[in-house]
Each structure stands twice: as structure tokens, then as C-alpha cells.
C-alpha positions in Angstrom: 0.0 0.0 0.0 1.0 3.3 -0.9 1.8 6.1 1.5 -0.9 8.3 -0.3 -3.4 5.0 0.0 -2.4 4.5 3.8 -3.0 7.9 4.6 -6.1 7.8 2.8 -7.1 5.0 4.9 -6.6 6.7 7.7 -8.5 9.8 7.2 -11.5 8.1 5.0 -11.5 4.2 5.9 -14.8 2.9 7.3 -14.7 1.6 11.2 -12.4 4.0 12.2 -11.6 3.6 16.3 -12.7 6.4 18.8 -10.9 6.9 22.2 -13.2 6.3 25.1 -15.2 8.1 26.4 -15.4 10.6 23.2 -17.7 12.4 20.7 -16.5 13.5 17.1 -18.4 16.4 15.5 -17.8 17.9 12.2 -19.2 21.2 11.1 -20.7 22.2 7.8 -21.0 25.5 7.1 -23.6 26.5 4.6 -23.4 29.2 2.2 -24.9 32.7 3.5 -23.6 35.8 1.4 -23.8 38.5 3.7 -25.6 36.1 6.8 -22.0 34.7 6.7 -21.9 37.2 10.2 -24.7 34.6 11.7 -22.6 31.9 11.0 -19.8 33.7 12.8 -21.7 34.5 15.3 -22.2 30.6 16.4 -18.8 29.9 15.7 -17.8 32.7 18.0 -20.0 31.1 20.9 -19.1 27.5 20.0 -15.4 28.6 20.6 -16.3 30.1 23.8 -18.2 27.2 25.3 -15.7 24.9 24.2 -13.0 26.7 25.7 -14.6 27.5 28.9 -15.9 24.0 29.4 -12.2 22.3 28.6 -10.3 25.3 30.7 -12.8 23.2 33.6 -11.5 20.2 33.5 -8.3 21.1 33.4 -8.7 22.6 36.4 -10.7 20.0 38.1 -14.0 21.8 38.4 -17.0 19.7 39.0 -18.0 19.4 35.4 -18.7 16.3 32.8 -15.7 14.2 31.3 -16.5 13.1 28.8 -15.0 14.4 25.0 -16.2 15.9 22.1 -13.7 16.8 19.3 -14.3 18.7 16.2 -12.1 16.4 13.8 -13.3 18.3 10.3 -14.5 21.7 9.0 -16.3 22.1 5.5 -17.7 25.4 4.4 -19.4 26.7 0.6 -19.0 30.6 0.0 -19.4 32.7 3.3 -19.4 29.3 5.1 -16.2 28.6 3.4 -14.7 31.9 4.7 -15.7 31.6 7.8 -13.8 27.5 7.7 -10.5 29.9 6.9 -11.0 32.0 10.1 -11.4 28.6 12.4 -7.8 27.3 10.6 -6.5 30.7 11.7 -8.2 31.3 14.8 -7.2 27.9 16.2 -3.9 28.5 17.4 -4.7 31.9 18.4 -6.0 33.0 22.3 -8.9 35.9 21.7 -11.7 37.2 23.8 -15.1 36.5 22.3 -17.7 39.0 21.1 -20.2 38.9 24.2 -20.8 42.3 24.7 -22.0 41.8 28.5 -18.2 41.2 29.1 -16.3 42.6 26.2 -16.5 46.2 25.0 -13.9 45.5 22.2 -15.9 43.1 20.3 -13.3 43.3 17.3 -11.4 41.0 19.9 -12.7 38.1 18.3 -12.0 37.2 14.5 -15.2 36.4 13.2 -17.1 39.8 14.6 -13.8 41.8 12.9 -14.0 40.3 9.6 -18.1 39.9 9.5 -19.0 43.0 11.0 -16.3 45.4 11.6 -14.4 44.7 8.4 -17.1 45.0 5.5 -18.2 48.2 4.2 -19.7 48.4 1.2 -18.4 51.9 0.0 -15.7 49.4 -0.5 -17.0 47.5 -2.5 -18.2 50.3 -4.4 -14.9 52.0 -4.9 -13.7 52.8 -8.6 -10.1 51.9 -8.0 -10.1 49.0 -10.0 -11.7 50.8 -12.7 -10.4 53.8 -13.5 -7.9 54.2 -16.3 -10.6 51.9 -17.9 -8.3 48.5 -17.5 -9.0 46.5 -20.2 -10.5 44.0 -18.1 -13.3 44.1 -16.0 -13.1 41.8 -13.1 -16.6 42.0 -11.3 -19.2 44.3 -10.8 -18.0 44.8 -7.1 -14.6 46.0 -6.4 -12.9 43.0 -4.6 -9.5 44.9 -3.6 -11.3 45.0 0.6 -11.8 41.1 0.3 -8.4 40.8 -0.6 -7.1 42.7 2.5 -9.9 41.4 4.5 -8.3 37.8 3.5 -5.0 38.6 4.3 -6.0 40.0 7.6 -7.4 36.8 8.5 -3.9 34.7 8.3 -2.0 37.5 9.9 -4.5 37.1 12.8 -2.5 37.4 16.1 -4.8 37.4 18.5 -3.8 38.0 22.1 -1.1 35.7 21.5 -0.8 31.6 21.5 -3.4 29.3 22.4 -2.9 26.6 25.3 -3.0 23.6 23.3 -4.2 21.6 26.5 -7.6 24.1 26.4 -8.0 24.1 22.4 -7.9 19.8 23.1 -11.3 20.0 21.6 -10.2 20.6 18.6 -8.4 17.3 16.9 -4.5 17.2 16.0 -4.6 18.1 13.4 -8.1 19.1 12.3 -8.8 19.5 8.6 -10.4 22.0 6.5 -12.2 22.1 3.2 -13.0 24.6 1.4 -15.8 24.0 -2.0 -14.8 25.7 -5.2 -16.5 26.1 -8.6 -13.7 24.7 -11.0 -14.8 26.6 -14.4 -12.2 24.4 -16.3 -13.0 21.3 -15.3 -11.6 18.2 -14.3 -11.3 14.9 -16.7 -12.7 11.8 -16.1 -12.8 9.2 -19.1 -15.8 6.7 -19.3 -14.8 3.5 -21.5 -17.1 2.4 -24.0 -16.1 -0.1 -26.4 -16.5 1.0 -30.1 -14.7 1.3 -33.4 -13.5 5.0 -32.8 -11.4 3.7 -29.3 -12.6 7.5 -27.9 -14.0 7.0 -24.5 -17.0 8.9 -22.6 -15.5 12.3 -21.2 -17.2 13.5 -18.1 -16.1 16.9 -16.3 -16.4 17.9 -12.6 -16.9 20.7 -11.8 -17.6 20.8 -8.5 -13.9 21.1 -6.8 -12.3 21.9 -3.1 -9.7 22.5 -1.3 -8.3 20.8 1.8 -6.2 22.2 4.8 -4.6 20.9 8.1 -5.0 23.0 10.5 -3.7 22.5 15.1 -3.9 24.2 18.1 -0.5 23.6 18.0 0.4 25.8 15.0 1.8 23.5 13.2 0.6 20.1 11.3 2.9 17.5 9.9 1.8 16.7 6.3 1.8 12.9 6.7 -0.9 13.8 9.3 -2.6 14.5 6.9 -4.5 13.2 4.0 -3.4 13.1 0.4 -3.8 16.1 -1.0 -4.6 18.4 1.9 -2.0 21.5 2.6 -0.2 21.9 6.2 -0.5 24.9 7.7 2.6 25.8 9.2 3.5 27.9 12.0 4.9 30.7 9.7 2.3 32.3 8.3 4.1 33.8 4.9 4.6 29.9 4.1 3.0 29.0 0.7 -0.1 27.2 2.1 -1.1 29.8 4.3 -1.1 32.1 0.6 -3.5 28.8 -0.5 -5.3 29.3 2.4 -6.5 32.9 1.5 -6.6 32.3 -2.5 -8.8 29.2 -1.6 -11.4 31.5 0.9 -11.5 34.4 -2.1 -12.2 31.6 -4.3 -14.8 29.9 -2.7 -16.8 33.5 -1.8 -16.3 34.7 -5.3 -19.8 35.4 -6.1 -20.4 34.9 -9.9 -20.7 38.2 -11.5 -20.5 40.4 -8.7 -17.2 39.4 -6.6 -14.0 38.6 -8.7 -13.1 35.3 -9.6 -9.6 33.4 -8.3 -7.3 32.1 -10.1 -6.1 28.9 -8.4 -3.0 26.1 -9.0 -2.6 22.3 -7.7 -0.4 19.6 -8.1 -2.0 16.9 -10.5 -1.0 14.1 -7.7 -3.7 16.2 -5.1 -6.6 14.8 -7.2 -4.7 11.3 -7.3 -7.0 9.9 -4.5 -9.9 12.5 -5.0 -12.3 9.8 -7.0 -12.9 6.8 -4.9 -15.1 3.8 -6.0 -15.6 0.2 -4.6 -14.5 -2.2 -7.0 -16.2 -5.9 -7.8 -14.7 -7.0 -4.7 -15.4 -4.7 -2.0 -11.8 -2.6 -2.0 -11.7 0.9 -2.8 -9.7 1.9 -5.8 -9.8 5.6 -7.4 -10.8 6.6 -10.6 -7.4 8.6 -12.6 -8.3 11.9 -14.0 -6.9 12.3 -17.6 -4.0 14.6 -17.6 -3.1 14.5 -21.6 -2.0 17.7 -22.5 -2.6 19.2 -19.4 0.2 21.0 -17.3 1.4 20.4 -14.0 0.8 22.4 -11.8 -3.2 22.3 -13.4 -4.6 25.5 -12.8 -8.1 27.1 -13.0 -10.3 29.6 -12.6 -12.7 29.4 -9.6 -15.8 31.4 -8.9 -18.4 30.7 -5.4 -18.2 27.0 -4.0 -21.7 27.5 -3.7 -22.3 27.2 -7.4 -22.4 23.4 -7.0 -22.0 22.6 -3.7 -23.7 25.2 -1.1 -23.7 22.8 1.5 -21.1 20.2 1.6 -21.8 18.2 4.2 -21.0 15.1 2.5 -17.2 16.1 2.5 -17.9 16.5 6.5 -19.9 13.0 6.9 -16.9 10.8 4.9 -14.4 12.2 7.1 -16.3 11.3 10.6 -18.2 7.9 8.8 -15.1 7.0 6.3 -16.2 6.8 2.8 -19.3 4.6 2.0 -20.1 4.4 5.6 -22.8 6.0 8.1 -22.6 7.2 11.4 -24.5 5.5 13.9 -28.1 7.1 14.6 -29.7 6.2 17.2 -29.1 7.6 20.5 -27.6 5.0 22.8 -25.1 4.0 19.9 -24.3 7.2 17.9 -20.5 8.5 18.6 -20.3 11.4 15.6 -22.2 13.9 14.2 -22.1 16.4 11.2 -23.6 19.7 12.7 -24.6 22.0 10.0 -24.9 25.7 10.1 -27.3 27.1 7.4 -28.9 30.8 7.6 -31.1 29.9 4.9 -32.0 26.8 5.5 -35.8 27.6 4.8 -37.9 25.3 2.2 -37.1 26.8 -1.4 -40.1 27.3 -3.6 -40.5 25.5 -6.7 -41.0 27.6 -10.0 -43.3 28.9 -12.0 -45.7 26.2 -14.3 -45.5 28.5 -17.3 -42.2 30.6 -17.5 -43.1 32.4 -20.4 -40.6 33.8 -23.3 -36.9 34.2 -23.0 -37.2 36.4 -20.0 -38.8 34.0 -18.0 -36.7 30.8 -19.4 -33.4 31.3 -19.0 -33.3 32.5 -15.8 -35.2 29.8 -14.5 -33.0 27.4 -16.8 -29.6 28.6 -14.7 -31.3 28.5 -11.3 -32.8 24.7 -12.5 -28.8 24.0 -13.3 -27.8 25.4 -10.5 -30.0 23.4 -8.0 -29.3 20.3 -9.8 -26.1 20.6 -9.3 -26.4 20.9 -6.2 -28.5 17.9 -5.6 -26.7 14.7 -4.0 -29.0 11.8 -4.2 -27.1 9.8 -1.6 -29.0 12.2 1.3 -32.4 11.1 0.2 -32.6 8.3 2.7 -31.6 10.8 5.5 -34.3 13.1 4.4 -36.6 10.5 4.9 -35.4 8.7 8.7 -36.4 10.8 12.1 -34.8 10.7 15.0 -31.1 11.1 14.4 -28.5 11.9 16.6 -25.9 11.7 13.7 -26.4 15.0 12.4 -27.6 18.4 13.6 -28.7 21.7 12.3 -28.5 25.1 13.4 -30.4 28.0 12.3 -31.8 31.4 12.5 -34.5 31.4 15.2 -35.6 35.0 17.0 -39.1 35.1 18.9 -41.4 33.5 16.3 -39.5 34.3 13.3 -37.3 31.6 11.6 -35.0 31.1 8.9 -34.1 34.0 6.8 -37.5 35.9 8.6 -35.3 36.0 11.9 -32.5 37.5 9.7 -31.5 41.2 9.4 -29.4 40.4 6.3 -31.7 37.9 4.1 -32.8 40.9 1.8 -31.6 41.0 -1.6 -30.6 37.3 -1.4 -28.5 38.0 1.2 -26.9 40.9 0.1 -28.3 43.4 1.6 -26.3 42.9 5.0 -23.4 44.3 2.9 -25.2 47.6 3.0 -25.5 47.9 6.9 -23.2 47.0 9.5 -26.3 47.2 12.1 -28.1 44.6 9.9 -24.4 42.3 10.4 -24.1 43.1 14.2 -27.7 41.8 15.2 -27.1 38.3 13.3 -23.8 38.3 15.1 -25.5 38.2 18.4 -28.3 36.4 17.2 -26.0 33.8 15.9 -24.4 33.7 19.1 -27.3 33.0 21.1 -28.8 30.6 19.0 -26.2 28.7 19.7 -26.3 28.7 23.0 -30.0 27.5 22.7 -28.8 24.6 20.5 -25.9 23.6 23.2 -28.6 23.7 25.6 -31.5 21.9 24.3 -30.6 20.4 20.7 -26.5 18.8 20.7 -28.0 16.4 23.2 -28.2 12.2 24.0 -29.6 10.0 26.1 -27.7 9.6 29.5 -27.8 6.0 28.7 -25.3 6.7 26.1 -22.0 4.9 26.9 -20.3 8.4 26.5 -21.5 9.2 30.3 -20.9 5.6 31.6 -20.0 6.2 35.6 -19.7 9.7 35.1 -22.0 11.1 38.3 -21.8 14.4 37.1 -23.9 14.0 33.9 -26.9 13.6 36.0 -26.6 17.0 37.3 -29.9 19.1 36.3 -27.6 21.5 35.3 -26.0 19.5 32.1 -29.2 18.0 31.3 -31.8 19.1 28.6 -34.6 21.4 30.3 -36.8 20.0 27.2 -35.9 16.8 27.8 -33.8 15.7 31.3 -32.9 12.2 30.3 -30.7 14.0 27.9 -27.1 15.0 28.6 -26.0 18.0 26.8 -22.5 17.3 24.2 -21.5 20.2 25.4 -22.1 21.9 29.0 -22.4 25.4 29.6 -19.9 26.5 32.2 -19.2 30.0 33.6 -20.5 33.1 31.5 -21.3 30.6 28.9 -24.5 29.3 30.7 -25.6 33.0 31.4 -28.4 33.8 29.0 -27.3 35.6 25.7 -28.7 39.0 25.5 -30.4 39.6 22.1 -29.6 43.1 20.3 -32.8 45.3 19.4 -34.0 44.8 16.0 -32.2 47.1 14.0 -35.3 49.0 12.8 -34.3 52.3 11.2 -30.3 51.7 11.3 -30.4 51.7 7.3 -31.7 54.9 4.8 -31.8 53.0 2.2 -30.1 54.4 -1.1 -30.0 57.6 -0.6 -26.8 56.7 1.7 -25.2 55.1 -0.8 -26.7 56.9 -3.9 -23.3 58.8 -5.0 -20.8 55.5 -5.0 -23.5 52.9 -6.6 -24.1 55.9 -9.6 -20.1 56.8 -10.0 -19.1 52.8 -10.0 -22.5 52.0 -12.1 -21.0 54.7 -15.0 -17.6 53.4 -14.9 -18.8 49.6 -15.0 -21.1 50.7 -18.1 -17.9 52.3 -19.8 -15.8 49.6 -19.1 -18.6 46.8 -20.5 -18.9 49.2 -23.4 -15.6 49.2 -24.9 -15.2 45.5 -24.1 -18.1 44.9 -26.5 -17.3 47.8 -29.1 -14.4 48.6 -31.0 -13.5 52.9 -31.7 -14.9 53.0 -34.7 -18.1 51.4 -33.6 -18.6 53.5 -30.6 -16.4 56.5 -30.8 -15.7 58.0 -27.4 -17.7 60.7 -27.6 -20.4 58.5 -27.5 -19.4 56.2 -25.2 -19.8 58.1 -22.3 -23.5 59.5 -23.1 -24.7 55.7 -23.3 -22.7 55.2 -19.9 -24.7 57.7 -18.2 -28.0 56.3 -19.6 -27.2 52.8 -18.2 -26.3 54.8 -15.3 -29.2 56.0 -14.7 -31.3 53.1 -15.4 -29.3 50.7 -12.8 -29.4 53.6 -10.3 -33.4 53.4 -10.7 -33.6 49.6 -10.1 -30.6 49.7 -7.3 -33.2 52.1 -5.8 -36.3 50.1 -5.9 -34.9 46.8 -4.7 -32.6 48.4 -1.8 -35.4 50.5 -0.5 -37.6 47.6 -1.0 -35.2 45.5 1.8 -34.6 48.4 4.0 -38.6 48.8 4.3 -38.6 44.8 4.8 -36.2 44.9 7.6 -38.0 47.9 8.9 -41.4 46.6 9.2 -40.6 42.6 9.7 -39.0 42.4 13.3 -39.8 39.4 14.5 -42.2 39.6 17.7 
């Protein structure tokens, strides 16, 4: 056996042993667009109770035993992004953003990048544009993303981590990040025939995998094939991968610029497994004829065809090809996803019309198919499972995206108000809490609590239901109650704050689209700039409508 196949073994092989005594969790972190601050808010939380209840029993308090270890992160788009911060955050010692106890919420990573470090005058800036470069890169100006990015792997914090209280999180843990691969990669189909061609088939859906410790430091045959080890210098090429790969998998199509982004052929060696006649896994070669090494590709949003990769998360706790045990006095892993919108999506229109009713419905219909894994159907349809987990947005008797500040616009609308960020921070925060204290739960028969006294404490039991033991206690200011933020009624006016950037980098975009298309003499430059201002104005109008048209949602929907 090969040291790629051993190591693939390791990582991926079915009836893979536990230590006593412990729970392993992997997190799947949905796509959000600008709810990617909810998502940050749990994660925030989920750091601090996991820290607070390990710091515990290190020091002997009187507190449950028992394990649980995050052994894998995967994350589409925002939930991607937010998968880089955790690889970052890991080794790092920060005070969370609970503003009961911390004034400087910017303290913690996720409320610096999701809330403090996105402005969208930004992302309006003409920078990119002016000088009309002959290219244009997206209709947003990525250049704060970039920084943003960057700021993420130089995160400091206020200094090292103590291993011995980030044990919760497995050495090494790994980290995958979903990316749109618009170039494809080969697989060949035979079919016998006369020609000797085979059956090309392309995937598209790619990602990329990291190693990340509380240690600072991962040894790459840790590892498995193909994933990157992030290394305690932070200028060290993977750590440059690292912020490529969360640009890449946030690159919204259109509207944030796409990543460029290079791997060795061998990383895909092992990315194809099957079962062959006889029960052993073998892997499916990509073809590499006339293809370079390193193969490199463009990348927009991971979202595109995977928005919510939990089966990346589920082979690395279940091996590949095998489940998780589900019922309660048996189950030892879970996948714990974190979706803002996790509501029901509507189906579409019967009759779509002409053109203008088709073809968008055509890409969102490609889109969603993509996006559809066939192998979850059976989960869809069992009840009772303590395998897997979600958590979403819940305020009074709103859910889903109704609970949100940032759903409007698809999401985007967050981008345009950093009040609209902060409350689904918090609310992300304590929603967590709420699903530590009722939800991430098991029987106390579970051999997990075997002759641990202490789990029958009221105070690490379900309130909903006290023959549960919670995964996860609350200890110190983690089992205080999270204080919700006011709904941020009236924190936005609409376009009319943002009315002079969206018209000056509407223009530009216009010119720039406008000389792409037409040469001098078909569009001399006098004219060019008159047809600019018309396009202008007509974006400016529907920018209008639709942005006022959130703003008045967010305004008149708080949640009771």
C-alpha cells in the first residue's frame, strides 16, 4: 500500500476507532452571502463554550468528562470563509464577542471580519476601474476582500493558544473549502466501439483541503493526500492557499471577482474513490493528456455546486461509503450544520413564459441540480437522528431567513448595513447557546456518560428533555443567558446613503462593459460616455427600488 493510499485509509477508511469516552463532531457551514456574520456569530459562541468548558476540567472543576472533538470543517461561499478563520483562529488565544463582558468586540476574528471589516463603500470604490483596464473583473470591487483575507492569516490574537484548552479541537483538524472549478476536471468513461474515444465527463464541483492544530503547526503525513499543512509561519505557501482558496470559494459569480487557483496533478490522485467488484476501494485517474502540471483554474463561489457540503464532512467522521451510527444509545459522531437559509425553497413557475422568464429559471434549474446529491435522500426521509444536527436562525417566532436582518436582496443586503451584520452576530451567538442547551444532546444512557455522576446534574441536562445529557455543557458566562440586540429598525436609509458610489461605479462599470463589446470605430468615445450615463441611470433606478424595498422589509418585519 502506498503512503498516499495508507493515509487515505486513515482519514476516509470505514470503522475508524474512537478513544473512550469521546464524541466526534464535524461542522458544515452553509453558504450565506452576507448572513455569513450569523454563521460567525455561532462559531464565535461554539469557541467560547468549548473553551470555557475544557479550561474546567483542566482545572478539576466539577464538570462532565467526557470528550467531544471537532475532527473536520467544510464550508461553501461565506461558510467557506468563515472554515478559513477557524484554521486561523485555532492556534490563536482571543476574547469573544459577548458584549456583556467585552467592549472590544473586534477581539474576536469572526465579529472583525463579518462585522467590523465590511463596508460596502468598499466595494463600491472605482479603484479597480479607473484608467478603464481593459478587463473588467466583477461588478463589485474585490480589492477590501483581498485585505480582508489577508488580515485573516496575519490574525495574532492576544497571543498563542494553550493547546491543552484548544484539546477540543483534533491534531490536526482538517479543512475544506468547495470551489467552482470553471475548467473542469477529466474523467474518461470506457465504452467499447470502433473509434477507441472513451466517454469524457467533467467535474466541476472542486475543493480544497487544509490541516490545520492548536499547535500551529501540522505534519503533512498527518494529513491526508492532497490536503496543505498549515505551518507555524504564516508567509509559508499554504497559508497564501489558504487565502486564495477563501476568495475563491466567496467569489460570487458576476458580482465578486473570480480566483485564479493552482494544484499539483498528484492532489486529485486519490480525490475519485469507488468500490471495486470485490469490495476494496480503488480511485478513478483523472486524464491529464496535454494538461500542465501544476493544473490551474479559474474558480468562482463554491456555492455554485456545492452550497452545502456536508458530505465532505460526513466521509471524514463515517469513512467513505459508511454512516454514522443514529440512534441515540449507539451514535459516537455527528455532522452539525450551520445554514442561515436553511428555509424550504419554492418550486417555480408552471409557465415561465418567453426568453425572459426561461433562461433564468434554466440557470437557477442548473444550478439546483447541481447541487443535488442523491445519496442524502434516505436521511431526508429517517427521524430521530443523533448523527447530524442543524442550526439556524430562530428569533421570537421568526425563523429562517424571517429572523434575519441580512436575508434581503438574497443575502446581500447585509453588505449595506453594519447594524443589519451586528444583530445576526449576536443572534448567531445565542442561537447557539439554545442549540448547546437543548438540541447537541443524548440519552444519558449513552455509553459516553458511563460512571460519570456528574452527567446527571440538572444542570447539564436538557430542560426540554432531562434524560438527555447535553454534548457540550455550559460552564461559567457561557451558561448566562445571551442577550439579544434590538431589532435594527431604522439603522439603514436605504439608497440615498449610498446613492453617489453605486451611480459613480455604475458609470464606470457601463464604460468599461462598453468598450469591451465595441471597438472605436463602432462606438467612438464621444459616445461612449452618453450611453454610460444612460445605463447609469437606469441601474441607479432599479438599485433604488430593490434596496429601499429591503430596507422597508427589515424595517417593518421584526420578529415579535
Amino acid at each position: 500500500m502506498s503512503d498516499e493510499t495508507r493515509r487515505w485509509h486513515t482519514w476516509y477508511g470505514r470503522d475508524r476507532a474512537l478513544p473512550e469516552r469521546t464524541f466526534e463532531i464535524g461542522l458544515c457551514l452553509a453558504g450565506a452571502v452576507s448572513a455569513g456574520s450569523y454563521t460567525a456569530g455561532v462559531l464565535d459562541f461554539l469557541f467560547e463554550a468549548m473553551d470555557a468548558w475544557q479550561a474546567a476540567k483542566l482545572r478539576g472543576d466539577d464538570v462532565p468528562r467526557h470528550n467531544v472533538v471537532l475532527r473536520v470543517v467544510t464550508g461553501a461561499s461565506a461558510g467557506g470563509m468563515n472554515g478559513a478563520i477557524i484554521a486561523s483562529a485555532a492556534s490563536r488565544r482571543f476574547t469573544p464577542a459577548a458584549p456583556t463582558r467585552n467592549r472590544d468586540l473586534k477581539t474576536s476574528p469572526f465579529y472583525r471580519v463579518w462585522v467590523s471589516g465590511l463596508d460596502i463603500r468598499e466595494l463600491l470604490a472605482v479603484d479597480d476601474l479607473e484608467g478603464l483596464r481593459p478587463e473588467l473583473r466583477s461588478l463589485l470591487n474585490a480589492g477590501c476582500l483581498d485585505r480582508l483575507a489577508q488580515s485573516v492569516v496575519d490574525f495574532a490574537g492576544e497571543g498563542p493558544a494553550d493547546p491543552a484548552i484548544r484539546g477540543w479541537l483534533a491534531d490536526p483538524f482538517l479543512v475544506k473549502l468547495t470551489l467552482a472549478n470553471l475548467r473542469g476536471v477529466r474523467l474518461p468513461v470506457t465504452f467499447e466501439g470502433e473509434t477507441g474515444f472513451t466517454h469524457p465527463m467533467t467535474v466541476h464541483a472542486d475543493w480544497i483541503a487544509f490541516g490545520a492544530s492548536a499547535r500551529g503547526k501540522v505534519a503533512g503525513d498527518a494529513l491526508p493526500p492532497g490536503a496543505l499543512a498549515l505551518s507555524e509561519d504564516r508567509a509559508a505557501p499554504a497559508w497564501t492557499d489558504l487565502r486564495r482558496g477563501a476568495l475563491a470559494t466567496g467569489a460570487f459569480p458576476g458580482a465578486l471577482e473570480a480566483r485564479f487557483i493552482a494544484r499539483d496533478q498528484a492532489s486529485y490522485a486519490t480525490r475519485f474513490p469507488r468500490f471495486d467488484a470485490d469490495g476494496n476501494v480503488v480511485f478513478a485517474k483523472p486524464d491529464w493528456r496535454q494538461v500542465e502540471d501544476p493544473y490551474a483554474f479559474t474558480s468562482v463561489d463554491g456555492g455554485l455546486f456545492n452550497n452545502e457540503p456536508f458530505e465532505l464532512a460526513h466521509d471524514a467522521l463515517a469513512g467513505f461509503g459508511g454512516s454514522n451510527p443514529r440512534g441515540g444509545a449507539e451514535a459516537r459522531r455527528a455532522v452539525i450544520m450551520v445554514d442561515p437559509f436553511a428555509d424550504p425553497v419554492p418550486l417555480g413557475k408552471a409557465d415561465l413564459g418567453g426568453l425572459g422568464g426561461i433562461i433564468p429559471a434554466m440557470v437557477a434549474a442548473m444550478t439546483a441540480q447541481g447541487r443535488f446529491k442523491p445519496g442524502e435522500i434516505a436521511l431526508a426521509e429517517s427521524g430521530n437522528v443523533y448523527s447530524r444536527y442543524l442550526v439556524a436562525p430562530r428569533r421570537a417566532d421568526a425563523k429562517g431567513e424571517a429572523a434575519l436582518a441580512t436575508g434581503g436582496l438574497g443575502g446581500f443586503i447585509g453588505f449595506f448595513c453594519p447594524a443589519y451584520r451586528h444583530h445576526d452576530f449576536l443572534l448567531g451567538r445565542a442561537n447557539c447557546q439554545a442549540f448547546l442547551r437543548e438540541v447537541l444532546t443524548l440519552p444519558a444512557g449513552n455509553p459516553l456518560f458511563a460512571g460519570d455522576a456528574r452527567t446527571a446534574d440538572p444542570r447539564y441536562r436538557s430542560q426540554r428533555a432531562p434524560d438527555h445529557v447535553r454534548l457540550v455543557p455550559l460552564v461559567g458566562d457561557c451558561a448566562n443567558d445571551e442577550t439579544l440586540p434590538a431589532w435594527p429598525r431604522g439603522a439603514f436609509g436605504g439608497f440615498r446613503e449610498v446613492e453617489a458610489p453605486v451611480r459613480k461605479r455604475a458609470r464606470l462599470v457601463a464604460a468599461h462593459l462598453l468598450r469591451s463589446v465595441f471597438d472605436d470605430k463602432e462606438l467612438p468615445d464621444v459616445v461612449t460616455p452618453v450611453l454610460a450615463r444612460v445605463i447609469e441611470r437606469k441601474l441607479a433606478d432599479k438599485v433604488q427600488k430593490l434596496l429601499d424595498g429591503a430596507r422597508d422589509k427589515v424595517d417593518s418585519g421584526a420578529p415579535r
